[in-house]
Backbone as CSV, one residue per row, in Angstrom:
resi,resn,N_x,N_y,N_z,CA_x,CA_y,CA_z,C_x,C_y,C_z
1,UNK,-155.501,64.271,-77.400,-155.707,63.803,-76.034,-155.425,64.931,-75.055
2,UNK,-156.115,65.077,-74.088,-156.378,65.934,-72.719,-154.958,65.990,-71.793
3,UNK,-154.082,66.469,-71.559,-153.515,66.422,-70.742,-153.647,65.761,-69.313
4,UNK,-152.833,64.711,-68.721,-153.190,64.356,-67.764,-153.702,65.594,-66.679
5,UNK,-154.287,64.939,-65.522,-154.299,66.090,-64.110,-152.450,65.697,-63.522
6,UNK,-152.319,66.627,-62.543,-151.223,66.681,-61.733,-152.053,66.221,-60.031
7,UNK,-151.330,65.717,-59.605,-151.738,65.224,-58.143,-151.141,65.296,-56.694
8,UNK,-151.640,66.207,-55.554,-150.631,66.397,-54.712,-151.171,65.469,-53.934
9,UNK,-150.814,64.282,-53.235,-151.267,63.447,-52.090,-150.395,63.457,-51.131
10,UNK,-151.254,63.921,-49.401,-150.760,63.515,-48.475,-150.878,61.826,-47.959
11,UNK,-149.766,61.331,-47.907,-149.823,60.215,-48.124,-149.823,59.428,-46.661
12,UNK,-149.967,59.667,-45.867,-150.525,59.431,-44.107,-149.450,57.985,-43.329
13,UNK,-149.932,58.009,-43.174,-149.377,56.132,-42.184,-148.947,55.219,-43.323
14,UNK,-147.539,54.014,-42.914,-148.050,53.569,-43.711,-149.172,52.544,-43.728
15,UNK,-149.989,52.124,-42.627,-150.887,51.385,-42.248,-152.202,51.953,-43.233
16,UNK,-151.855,53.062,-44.069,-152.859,52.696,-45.029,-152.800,51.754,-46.044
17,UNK,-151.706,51.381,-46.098,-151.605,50.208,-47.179,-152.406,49.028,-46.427
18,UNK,-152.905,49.202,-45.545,-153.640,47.895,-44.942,-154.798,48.125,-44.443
19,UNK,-154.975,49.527,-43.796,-156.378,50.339,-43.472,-156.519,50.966,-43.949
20,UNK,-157.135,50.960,-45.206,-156.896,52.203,-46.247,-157.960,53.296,-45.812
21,UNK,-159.212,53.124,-45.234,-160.006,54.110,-44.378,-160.654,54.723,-45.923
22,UNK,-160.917,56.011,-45.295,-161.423,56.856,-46.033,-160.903,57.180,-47.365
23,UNK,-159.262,57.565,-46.888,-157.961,58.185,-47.884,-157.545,57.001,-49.131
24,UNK,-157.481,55.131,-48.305,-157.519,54.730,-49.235,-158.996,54.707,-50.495
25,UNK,-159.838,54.717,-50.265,-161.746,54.921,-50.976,-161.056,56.228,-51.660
26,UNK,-160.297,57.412,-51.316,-160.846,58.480,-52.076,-159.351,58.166,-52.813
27,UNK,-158.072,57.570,-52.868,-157.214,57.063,-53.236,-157.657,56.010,-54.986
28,UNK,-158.516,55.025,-54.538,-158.999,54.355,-55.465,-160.055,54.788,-56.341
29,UNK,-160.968,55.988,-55.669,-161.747,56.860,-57.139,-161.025,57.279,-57.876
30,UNK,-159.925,58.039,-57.222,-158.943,58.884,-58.405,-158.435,57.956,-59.353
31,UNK,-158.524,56.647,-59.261,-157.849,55.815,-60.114,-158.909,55.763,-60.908
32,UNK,-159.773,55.523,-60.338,-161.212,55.109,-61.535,-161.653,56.152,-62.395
33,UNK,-160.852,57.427,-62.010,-161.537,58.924,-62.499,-160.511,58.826,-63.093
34,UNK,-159.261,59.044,-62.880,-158.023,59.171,-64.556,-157.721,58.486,-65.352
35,UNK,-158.270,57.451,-65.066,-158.049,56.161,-65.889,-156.539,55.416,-65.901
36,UNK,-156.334,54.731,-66.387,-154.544,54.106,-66.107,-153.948,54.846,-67.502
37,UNK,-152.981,55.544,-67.054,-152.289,56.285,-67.547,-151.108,55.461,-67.869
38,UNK,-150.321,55.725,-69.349,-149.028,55.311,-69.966,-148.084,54.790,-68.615
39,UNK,-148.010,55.912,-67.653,-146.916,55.521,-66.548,-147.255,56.689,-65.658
40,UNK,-146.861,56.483,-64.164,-147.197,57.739,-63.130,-144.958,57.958,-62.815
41,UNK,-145.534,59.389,-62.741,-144.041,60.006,-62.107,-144.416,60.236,-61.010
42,UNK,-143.521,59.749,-59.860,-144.190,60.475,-58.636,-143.271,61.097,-57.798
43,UNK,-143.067,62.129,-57.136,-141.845,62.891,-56.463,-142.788,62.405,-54.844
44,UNK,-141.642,61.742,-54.312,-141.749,61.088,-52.807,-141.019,62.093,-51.650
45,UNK,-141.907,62.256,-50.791,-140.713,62.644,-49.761,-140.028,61.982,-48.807
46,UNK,-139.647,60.639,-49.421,-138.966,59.561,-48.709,-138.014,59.656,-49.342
47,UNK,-136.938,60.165,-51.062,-136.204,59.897,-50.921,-135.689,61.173,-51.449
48,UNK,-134.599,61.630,-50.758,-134.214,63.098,-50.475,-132.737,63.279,-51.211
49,UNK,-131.996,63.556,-52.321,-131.133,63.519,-52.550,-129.989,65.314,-52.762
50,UNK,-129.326,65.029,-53.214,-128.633,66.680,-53.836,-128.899,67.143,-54.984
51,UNK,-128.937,66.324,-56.203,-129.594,66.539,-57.613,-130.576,66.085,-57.975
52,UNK,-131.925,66.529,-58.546,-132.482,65.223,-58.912,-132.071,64.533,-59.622
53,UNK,-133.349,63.056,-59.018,-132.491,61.564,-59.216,-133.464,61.019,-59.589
54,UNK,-133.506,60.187,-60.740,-135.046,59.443,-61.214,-134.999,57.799,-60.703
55,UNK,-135.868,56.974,-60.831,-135.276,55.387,-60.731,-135.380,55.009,-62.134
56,UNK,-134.101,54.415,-62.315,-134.147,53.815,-63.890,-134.359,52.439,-63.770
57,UNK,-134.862,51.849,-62.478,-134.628,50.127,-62.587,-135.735,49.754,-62.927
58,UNK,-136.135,48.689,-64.156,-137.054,48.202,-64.917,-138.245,47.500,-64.029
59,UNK,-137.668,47.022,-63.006,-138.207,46.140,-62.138,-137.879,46.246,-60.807
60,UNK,-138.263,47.562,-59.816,-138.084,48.327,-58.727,-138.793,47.522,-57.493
61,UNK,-137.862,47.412,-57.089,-138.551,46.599,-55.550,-139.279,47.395,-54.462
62,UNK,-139.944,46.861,-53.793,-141.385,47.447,-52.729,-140.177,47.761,-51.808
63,UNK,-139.752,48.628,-51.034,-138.833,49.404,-50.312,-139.916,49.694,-48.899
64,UNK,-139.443,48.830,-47.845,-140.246,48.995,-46.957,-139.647,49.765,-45.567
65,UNK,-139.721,51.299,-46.142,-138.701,52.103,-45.458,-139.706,52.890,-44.121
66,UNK,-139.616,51.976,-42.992,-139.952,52.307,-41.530,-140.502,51.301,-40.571
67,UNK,-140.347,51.940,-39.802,-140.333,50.509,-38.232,-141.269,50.715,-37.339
68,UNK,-141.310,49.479,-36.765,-142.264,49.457,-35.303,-144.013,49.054,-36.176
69,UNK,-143.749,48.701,-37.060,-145.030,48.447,-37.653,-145.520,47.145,-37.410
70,UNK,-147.064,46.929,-37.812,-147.085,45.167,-37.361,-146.573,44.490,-38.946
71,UNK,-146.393,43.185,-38.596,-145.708,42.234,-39.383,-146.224,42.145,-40.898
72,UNK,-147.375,42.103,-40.879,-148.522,42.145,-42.357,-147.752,43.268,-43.210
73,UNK,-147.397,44.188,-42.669,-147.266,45.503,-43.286,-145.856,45.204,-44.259
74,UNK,-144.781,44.799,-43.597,-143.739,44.057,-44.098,-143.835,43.364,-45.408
75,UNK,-144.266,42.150,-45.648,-144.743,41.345,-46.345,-145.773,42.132,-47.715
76,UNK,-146.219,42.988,-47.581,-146.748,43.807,-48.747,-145.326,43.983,-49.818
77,UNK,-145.957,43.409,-51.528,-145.475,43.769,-52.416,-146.147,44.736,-53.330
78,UNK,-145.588,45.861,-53.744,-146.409,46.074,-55.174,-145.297,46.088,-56.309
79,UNK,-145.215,45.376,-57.182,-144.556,44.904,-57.964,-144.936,45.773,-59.255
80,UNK,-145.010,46.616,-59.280,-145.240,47.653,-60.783,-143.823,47.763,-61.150
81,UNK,-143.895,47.401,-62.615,-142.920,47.847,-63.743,-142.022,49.612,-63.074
82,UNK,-140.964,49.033,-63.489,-140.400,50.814,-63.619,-140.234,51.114,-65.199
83,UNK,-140.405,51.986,-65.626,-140.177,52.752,-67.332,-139.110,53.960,-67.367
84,UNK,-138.062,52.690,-67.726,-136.187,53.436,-68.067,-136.708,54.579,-69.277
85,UNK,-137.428,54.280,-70.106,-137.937,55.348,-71.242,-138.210,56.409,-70.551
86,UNK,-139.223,56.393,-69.678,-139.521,57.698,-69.129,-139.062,58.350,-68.135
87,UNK,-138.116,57.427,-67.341,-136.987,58.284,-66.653,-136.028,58.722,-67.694
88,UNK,-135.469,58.290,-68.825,-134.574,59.467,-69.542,-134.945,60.266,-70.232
89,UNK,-136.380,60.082,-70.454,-137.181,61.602,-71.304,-137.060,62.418,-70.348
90,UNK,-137.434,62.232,-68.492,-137.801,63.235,-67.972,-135.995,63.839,-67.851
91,UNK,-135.332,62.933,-67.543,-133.827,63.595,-67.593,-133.633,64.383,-68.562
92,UNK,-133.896,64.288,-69.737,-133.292,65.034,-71.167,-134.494,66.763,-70.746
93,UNK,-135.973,66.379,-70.149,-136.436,67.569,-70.112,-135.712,68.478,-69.005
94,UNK,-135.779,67.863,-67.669,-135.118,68.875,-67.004,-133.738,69.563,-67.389
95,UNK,-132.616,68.743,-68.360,-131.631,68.805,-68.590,-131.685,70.304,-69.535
96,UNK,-132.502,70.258,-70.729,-133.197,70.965,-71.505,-133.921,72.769,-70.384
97,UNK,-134.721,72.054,-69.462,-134.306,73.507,-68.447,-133.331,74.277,-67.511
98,UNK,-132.109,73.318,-68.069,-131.060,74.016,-67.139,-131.283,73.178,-66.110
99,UNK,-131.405,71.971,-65.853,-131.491,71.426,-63.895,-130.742,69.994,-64.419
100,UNK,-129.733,70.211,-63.649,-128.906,68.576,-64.165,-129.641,67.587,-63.322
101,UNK,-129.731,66.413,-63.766,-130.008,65.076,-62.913,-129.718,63.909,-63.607
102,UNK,-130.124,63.272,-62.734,-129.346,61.730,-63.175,-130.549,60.707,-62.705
103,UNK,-129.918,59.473,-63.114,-130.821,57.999,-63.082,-129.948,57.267,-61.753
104,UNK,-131.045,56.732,-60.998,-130.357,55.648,-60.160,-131.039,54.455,-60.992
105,UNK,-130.417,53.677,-61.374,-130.699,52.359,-61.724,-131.225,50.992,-60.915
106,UNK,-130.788,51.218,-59.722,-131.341,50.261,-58.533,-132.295,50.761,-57.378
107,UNK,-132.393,51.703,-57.263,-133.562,51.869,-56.349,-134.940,51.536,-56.392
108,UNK,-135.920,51.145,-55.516,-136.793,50.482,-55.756,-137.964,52.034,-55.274
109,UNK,-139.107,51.848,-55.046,-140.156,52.356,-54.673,-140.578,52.226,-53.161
110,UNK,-140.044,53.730,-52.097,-140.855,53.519,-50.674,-141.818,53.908,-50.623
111,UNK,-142.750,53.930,-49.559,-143.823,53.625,-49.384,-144.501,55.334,-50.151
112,UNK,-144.042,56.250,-49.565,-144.896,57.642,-50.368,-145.336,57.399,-51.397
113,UNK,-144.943,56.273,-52.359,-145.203,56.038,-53.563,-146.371,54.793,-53.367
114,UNK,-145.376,53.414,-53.218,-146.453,52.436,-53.239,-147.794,52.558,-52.368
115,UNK,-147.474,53.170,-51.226,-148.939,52.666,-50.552,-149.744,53.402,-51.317
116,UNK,-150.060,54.834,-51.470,-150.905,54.988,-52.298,-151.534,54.851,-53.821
117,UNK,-150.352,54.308,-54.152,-150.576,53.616,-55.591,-151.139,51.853,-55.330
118,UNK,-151.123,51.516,-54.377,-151.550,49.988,-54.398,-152.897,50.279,-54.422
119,UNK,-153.815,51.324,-53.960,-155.096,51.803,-54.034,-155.663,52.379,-55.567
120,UNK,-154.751,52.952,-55.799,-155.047,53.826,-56.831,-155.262,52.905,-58.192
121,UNK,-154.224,52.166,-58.523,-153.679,50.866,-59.554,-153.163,49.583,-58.828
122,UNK,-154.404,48.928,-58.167,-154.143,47.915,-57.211,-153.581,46.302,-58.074
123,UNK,-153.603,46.586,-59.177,-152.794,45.571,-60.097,-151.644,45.656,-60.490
124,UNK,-150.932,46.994,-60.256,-149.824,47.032,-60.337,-149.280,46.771,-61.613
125,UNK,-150.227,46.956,-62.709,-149.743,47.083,-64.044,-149.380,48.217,-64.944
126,UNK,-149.604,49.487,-63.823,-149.035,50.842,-64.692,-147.339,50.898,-64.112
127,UNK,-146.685,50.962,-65.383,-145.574,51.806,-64.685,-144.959,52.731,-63.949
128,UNK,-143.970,52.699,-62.972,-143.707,53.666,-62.178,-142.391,54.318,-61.875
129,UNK,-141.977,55.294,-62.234,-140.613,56.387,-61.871,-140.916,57.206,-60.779
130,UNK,-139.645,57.198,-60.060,-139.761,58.370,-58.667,-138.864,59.424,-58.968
131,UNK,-138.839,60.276,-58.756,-138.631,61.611,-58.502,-137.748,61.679,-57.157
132,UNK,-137.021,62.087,-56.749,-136.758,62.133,-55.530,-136.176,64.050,-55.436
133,UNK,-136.681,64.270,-53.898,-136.850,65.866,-53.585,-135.420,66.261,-53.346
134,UNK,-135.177,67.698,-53.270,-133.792,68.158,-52.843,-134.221,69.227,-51.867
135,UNK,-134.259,68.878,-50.675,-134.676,69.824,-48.999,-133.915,70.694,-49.534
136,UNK,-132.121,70.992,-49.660,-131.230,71.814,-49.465,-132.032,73.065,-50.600
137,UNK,-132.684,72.643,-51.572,-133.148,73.580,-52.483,-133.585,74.234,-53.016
138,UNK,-134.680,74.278,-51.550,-135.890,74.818,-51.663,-137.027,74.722,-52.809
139,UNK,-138.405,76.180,-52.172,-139.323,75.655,-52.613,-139.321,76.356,-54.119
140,UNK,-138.833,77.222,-54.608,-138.839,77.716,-55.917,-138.478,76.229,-57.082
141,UNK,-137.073,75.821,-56.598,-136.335,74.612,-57.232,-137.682,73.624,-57.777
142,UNK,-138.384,73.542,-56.786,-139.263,72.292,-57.153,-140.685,72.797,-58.058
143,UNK,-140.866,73.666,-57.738,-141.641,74.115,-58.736,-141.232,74.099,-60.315
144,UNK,-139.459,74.572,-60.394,-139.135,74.679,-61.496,-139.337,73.389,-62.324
145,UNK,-138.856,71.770,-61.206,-138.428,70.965,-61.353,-140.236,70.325,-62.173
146,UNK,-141.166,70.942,-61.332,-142.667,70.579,-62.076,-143.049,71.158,-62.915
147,UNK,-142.675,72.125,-63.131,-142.420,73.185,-64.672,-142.262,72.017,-66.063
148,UNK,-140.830,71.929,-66.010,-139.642,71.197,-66.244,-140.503,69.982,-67.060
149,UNK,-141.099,69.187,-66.350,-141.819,67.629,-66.397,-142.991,67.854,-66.841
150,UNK,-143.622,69.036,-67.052,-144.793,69.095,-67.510,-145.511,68.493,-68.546
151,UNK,-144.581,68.597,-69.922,-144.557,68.108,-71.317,-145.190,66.511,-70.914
152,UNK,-144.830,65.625,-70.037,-144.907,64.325,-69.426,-146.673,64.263,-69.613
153,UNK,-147.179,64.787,-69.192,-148.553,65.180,-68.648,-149.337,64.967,-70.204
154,UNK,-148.805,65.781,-71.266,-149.364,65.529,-72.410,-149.276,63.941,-73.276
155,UNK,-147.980,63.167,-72.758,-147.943,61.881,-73.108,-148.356,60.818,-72.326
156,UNK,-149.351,61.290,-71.281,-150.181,59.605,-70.875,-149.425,59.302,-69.267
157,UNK,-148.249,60.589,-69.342,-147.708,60.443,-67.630,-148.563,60.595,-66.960
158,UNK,-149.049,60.618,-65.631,-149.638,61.199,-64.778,-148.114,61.340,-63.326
159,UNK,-148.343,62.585,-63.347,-147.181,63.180,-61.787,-148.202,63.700,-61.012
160,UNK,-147.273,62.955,-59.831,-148.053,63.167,-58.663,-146.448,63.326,-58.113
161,UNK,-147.202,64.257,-56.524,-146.641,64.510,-55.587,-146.738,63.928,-54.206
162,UNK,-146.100,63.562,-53.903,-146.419,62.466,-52.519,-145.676,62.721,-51.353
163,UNK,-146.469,63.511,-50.435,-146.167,64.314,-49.139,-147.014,64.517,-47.784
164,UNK,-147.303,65.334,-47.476,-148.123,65.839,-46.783,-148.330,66.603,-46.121
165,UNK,-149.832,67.474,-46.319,-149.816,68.897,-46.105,-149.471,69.568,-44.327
166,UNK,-149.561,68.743,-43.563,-148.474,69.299,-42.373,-147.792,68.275,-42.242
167,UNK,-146.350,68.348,-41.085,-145.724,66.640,-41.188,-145.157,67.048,-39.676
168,UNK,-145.950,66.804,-38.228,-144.749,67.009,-37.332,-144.865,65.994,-36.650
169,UNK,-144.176,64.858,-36.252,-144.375,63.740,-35.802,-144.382,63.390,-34.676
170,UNK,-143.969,64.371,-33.988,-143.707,64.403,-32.528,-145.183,64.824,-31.818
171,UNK,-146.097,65.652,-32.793,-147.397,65.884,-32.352,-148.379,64.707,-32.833
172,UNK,-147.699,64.445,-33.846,-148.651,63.109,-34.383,-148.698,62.070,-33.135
173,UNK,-147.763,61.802,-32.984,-147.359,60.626,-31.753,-148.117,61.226,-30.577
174,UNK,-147.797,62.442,-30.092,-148.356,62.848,-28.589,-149.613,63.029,-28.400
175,UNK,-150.484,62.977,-29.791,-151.718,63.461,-30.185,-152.433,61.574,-30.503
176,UNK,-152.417,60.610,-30.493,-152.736,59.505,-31.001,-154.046,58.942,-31.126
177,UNK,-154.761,59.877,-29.666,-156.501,59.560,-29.890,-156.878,61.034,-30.278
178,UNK,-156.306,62.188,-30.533,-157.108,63.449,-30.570,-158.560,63.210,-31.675
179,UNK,-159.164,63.610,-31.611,-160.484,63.585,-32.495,-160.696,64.699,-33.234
180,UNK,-159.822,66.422,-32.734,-160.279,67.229,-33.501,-158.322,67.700,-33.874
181,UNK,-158.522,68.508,-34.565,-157.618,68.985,-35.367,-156.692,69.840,-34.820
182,UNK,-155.834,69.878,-34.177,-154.407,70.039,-33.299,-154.760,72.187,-34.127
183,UNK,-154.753,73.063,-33.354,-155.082,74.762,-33.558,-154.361,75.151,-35.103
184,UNK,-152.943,74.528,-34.800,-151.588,75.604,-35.646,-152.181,74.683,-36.955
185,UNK,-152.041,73.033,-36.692,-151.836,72.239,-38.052,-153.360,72.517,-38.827
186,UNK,-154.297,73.137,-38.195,-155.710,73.398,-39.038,-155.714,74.632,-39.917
187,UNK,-154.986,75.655,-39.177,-154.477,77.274,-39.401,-153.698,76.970,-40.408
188,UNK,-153.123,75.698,-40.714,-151.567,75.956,-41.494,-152.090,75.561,-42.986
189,UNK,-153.054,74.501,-42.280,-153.705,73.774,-43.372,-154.971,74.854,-44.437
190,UNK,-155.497,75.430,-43.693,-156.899,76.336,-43.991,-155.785,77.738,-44.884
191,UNK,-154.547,78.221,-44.426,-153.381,78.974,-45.562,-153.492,78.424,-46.517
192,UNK,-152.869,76.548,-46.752,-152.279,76.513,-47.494,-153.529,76.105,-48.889
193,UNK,-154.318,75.561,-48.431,-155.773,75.497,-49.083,-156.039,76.845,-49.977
194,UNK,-156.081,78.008,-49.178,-156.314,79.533,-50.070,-155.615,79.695,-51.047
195,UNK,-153.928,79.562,-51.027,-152.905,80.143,-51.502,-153.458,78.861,-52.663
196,UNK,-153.049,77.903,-52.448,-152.913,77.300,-53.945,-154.395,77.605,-54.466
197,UNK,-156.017,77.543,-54.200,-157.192,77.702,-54.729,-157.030,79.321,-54.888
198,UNK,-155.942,80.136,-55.005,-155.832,81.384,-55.321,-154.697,81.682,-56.245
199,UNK,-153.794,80.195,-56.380,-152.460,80.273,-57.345,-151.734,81.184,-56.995
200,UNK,-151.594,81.649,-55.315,-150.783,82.592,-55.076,-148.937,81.953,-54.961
201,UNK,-148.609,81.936,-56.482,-147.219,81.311,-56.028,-146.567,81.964,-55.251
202,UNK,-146.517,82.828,-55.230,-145.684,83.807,-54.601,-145.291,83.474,-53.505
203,UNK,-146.754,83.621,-52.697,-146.985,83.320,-50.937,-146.977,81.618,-50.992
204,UNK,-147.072,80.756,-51.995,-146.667,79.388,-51.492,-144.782,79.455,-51.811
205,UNK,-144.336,79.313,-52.556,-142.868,79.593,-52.830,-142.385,80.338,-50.957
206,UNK,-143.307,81.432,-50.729,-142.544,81.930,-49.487,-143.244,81.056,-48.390
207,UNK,-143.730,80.175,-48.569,-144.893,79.932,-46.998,-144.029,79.623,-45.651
208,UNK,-142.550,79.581,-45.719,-142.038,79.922,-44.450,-142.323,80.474,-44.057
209,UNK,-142.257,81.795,-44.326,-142.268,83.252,-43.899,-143.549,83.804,-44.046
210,UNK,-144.809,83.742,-44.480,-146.082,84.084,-44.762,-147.141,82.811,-43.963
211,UNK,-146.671,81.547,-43.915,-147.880,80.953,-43.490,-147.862,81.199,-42.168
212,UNK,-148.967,80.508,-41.105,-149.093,80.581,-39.704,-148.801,79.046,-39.507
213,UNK,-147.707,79.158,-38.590,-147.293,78.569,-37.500,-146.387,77.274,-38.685
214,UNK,-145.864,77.741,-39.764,-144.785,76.755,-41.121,-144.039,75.993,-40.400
215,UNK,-143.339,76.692,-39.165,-142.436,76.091,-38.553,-142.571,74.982,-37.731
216,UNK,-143.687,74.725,-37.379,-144.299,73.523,-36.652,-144.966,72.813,-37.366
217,UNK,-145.293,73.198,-38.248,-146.740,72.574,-39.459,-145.634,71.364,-40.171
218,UNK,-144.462,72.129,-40.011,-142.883,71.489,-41.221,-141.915,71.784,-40.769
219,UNK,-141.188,70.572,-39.206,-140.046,71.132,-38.487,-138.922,70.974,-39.889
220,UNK,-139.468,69.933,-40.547,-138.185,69.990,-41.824,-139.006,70.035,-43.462
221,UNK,-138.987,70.110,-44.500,-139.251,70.367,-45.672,-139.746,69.381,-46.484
222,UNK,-139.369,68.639,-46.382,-139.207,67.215,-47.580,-140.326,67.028,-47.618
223,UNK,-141.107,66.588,-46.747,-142.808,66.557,-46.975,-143.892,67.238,-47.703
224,UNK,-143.429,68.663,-47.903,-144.321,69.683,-48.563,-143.416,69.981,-49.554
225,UNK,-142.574,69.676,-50.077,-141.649,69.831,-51.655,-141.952,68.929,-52.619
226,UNK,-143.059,68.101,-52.002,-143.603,67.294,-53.448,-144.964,68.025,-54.014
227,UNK,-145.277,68.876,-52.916,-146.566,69.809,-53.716,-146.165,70.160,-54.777
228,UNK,-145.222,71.063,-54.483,-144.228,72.097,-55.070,-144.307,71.592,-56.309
229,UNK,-143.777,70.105,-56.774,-143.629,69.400,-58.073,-144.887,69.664,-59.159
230,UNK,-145.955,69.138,-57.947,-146.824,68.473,-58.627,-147.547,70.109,-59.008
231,UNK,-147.590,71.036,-58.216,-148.347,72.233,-58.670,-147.649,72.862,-59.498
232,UNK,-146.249,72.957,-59.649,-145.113,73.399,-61.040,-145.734,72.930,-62.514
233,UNK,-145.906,71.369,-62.311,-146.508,70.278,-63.424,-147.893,70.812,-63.777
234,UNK,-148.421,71.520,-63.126,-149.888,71.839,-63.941,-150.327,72.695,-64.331
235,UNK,-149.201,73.708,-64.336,-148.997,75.159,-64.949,-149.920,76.309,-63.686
236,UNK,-149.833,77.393,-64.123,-150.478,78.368,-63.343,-151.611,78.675,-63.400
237,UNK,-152.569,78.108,-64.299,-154.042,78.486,-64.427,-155.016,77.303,-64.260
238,UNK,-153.718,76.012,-64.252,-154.871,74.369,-63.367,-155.843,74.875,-62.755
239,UNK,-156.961,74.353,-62.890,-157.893,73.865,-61.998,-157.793,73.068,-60.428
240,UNK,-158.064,74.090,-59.456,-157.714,73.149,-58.322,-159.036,72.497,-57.690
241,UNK,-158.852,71.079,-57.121,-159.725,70.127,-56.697,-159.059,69.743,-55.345
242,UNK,-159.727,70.112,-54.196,-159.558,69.076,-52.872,-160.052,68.350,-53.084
243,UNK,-159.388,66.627,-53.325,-160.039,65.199,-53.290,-160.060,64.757,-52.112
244,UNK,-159.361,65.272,-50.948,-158.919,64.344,-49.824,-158.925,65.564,-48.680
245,UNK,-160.302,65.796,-47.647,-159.192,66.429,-45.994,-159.328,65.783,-44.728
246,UNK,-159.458,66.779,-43.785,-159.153,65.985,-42.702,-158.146,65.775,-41.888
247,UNK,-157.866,65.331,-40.498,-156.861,64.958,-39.645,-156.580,63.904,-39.724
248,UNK,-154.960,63.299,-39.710,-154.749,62.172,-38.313,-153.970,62.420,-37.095
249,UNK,-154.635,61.866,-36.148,-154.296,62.435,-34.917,-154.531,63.717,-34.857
250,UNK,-154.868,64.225,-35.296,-155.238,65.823,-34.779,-154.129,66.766,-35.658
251,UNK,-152.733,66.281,-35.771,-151.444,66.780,-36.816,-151.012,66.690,-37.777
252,UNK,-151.758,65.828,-38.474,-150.999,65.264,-40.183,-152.151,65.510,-40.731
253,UNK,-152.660,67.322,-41.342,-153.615,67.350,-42.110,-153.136,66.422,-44.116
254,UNK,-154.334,66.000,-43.973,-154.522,65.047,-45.225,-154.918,65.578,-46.220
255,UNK,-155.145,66.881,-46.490,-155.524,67.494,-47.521,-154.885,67.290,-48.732
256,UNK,-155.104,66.894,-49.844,-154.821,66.194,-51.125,-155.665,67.275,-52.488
257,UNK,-154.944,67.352,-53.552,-155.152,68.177,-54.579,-155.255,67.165,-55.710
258,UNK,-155.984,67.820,-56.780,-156.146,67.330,-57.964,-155.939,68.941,-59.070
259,UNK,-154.953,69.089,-60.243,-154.775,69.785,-60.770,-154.910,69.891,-61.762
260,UNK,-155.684,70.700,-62.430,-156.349,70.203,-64.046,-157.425,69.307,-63.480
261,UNK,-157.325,68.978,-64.864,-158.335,67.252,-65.365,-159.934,67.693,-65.690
């Protein structure tokens, strides 16, 4: 059997779980194109810890982590299995590369994860483990950490990364009808597009310091450290695929990867 692909998704509003638009349509091919896989790993940038931390709970609750939304949005379940098996394989692998981590047993699944998986596996019958990012640890760490999990990929896992390729919210908000693509977040986006369709780890590992305008594109990290995972996970000679681009609001480029496959 083929090795799964690796998957970086910017994962947008969560009002795509209800307007899924475009992102949810190109969300639900990818499902129809990988087929349902053993179980998905997915590294969220909703939940941010010091070590990595997997969810070990069998039966992970829909975590409806943000506000000011309308009421419908609330009331969304996705009820997918969690797989304790494959959170302690992936523990024993990273453990095996030198990176300690551990199991939370009760945490459920926020939205970086479910909304785009309610599209992807809208039955909610594949299993699901999260990953959760470490900001303090930069971007080398997470690469290692997709290194690390790779082996996963050959048994029917599919890892994905669930982020997004700029994240500044304060332009998102001030920007709410823009129609075209905010200067820096297109510039930041049109870098980060080259570097990975060029496997320049180097210059992604540094894109503080090498991209145009990082610092606004990503006033903080957590958002773009699930690439990191998911492009670690597919080794250095993957095949790269834009499945997903585009703006919202003019600041949250949506650009989405497919690795391998």
């Amino acid at each position: 059997m083929n090795p799964l692909p690796a998957l970086f998704l910017s994962h947008g509003s969560p009002m795509h779980a209800v307007s899924p638009g475009v992102v949810g349509d190109a969300w639900a091919a990818l499902g129809r194109r990988i087929g349902r896989p053993a179980a998905v790993l997915i590294a969220s940038a909703h939940w941010e810890t010091a070590l990595p931390m997997l969810t070990g709970n069998p039966t992970p609750q829909t975590i409806h982590d943000f506000g000011g939304f309308p009421k419908e949005l609330y009331s969304i379940e996705y009820p997918a299995p969690g797989a304790p098996v494959i959170a302690a394989r992936a523990v024993a692998l990273l453990k095996n590369a030198g990176v300690t981590a551990g199991i939370d047993g009760c945490r459920g699944l926020d939205h970086g994860a479910w909304v785009p998986l309610r599209w992807m596996y809208p039955s909610a019958d594949v299993p699901v483990v999260q990953i959760a990012v470490q900001p303090a640890r930069g971007t080398a760490h997470h690469v290692a950490l997709g290194r690390a999990l790779a082996p996963l990929r050959d048994e029917g896992v599919l890892i994905i990364g669930s982020g997004h390729a700029t994240h500044n919210l304060r332009d998102w908000i001030d920007n709410r009808n823009a129609a075209e693509p905010m200067q820096y977040a297109a510039e930041f986006a049109q870098w980060l597009g080259a570097a990975i369709a060029a496997h320049d780890e180097r210059a992604l590992v540094d894109y503080r310091d090498r991209a145009p305008f990082a610092a606004r594109a990503h006033p903080t990290e957590e958002h773009l450290l699930p690439l990191f995972v998911a492009y670690g996970a597919a080794g250095r000679d993957a095949r790269v695929e834009r499945v997903v681009d585009g703006f919202e609001n003019g600041a949250l480029a949506r650009d989405s990867f497919l690795f391998g496959g």
